[in-house]
N, C-alpha and C positions, 0 to 999 in steps of 0.2 A: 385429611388426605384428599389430595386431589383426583377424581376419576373421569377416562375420558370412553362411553362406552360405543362400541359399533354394534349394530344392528345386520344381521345377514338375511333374515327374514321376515315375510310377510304377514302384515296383522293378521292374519285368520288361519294361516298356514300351518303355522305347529305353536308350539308353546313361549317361543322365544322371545317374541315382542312382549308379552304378557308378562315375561321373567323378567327382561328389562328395566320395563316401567317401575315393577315394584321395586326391583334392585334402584334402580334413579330416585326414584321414590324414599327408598328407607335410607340410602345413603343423605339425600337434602334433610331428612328428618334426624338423621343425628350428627347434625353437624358437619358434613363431610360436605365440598363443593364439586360438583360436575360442572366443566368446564364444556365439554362439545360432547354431543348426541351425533355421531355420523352412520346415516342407512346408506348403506351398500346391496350388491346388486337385488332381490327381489324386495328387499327393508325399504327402498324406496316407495313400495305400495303403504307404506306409515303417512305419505306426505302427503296424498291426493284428497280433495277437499268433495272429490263426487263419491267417497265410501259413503253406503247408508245401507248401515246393519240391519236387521230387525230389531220391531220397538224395546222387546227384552233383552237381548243383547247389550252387552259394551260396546261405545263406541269410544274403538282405541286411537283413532286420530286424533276425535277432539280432545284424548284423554291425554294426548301429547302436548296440542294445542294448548288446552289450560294447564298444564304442568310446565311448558317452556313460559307463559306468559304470568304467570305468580312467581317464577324465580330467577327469572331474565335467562333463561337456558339456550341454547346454544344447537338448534337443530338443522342439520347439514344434514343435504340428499348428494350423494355422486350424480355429478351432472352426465358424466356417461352410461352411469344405471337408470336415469331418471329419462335421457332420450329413447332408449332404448324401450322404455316401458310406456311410453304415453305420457309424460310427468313433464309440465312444463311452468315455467314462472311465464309472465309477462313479456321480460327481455329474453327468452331463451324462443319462446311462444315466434317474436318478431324475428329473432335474429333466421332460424329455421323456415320461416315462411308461414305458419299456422296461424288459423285465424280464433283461436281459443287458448287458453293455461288453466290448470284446474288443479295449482299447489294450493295447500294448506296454508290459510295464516299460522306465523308463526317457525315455519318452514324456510329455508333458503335453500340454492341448489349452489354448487360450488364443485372446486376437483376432489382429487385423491392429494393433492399437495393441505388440506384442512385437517386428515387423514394422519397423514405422515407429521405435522405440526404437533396435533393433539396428542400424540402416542410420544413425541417429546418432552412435553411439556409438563404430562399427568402422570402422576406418582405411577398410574397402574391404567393399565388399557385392560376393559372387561369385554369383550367378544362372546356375541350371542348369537346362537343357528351356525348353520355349517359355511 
């Protein structure tokens, strides 16, 4: 089956991202392919590469990070959730006038049209947080 999931919420926020991962997680592990990871409006805090937990804690970005980069996944932030919050790549960084970006490798920023692709394309759209 093919899965395409969104993200509504923020890594440390409620339980959602954490539900996610594992759900992405157990789905790669028995054969099932995820196709796009899209963070939507506060899910975009999943992308930012300045998270730094405590040393006991999970650190769920990188935890995305190495999970997009061992199975070539597919992680889309909304780029009007991601302005909106401080979350910038490079070219969104220039285009805005900023003189910093601090996405996650592994992350890309994109529209709501990746969104609307995925949720075609994927047997089933999983929706996490409100």
């Amino acid at each position: 089956m093919k899965f395409a999931i969104q993200i509504n919420e923020g890594p440390y926020t409620h339980q959602a991202t954490d539900s996610a991962y594992h759900f992405a997680k157990a789905a790669i592990d028995n054969g099932h392919e995820v196709m796009r990871i899209f963070f939507y409006h506060d899910g975009v805090n999943n992308g930012t590469r300045l998270t730094t937990p405590p040393q006991d804690d999970r650190h769920i970005v990188n935890r995305w990070a190495e999970l997009a980069k061992e199975h070539d996944l597919d992680l889309v932030l909304c780029v009007a959730a991601a302005q909106r919050r401080g979350i910038a790549d490079a070219d969104e960084s220039k285009r805005n006038g900023k003189d910093a970006d601090n996405i996650q490798e592994g992350f890309r920023i994109s529209g709501l049209g990746q969104l609307i692709e995925a949720g075609i394309q994927a047997d089933r759209l999983v929706v996490f947080g409100d």
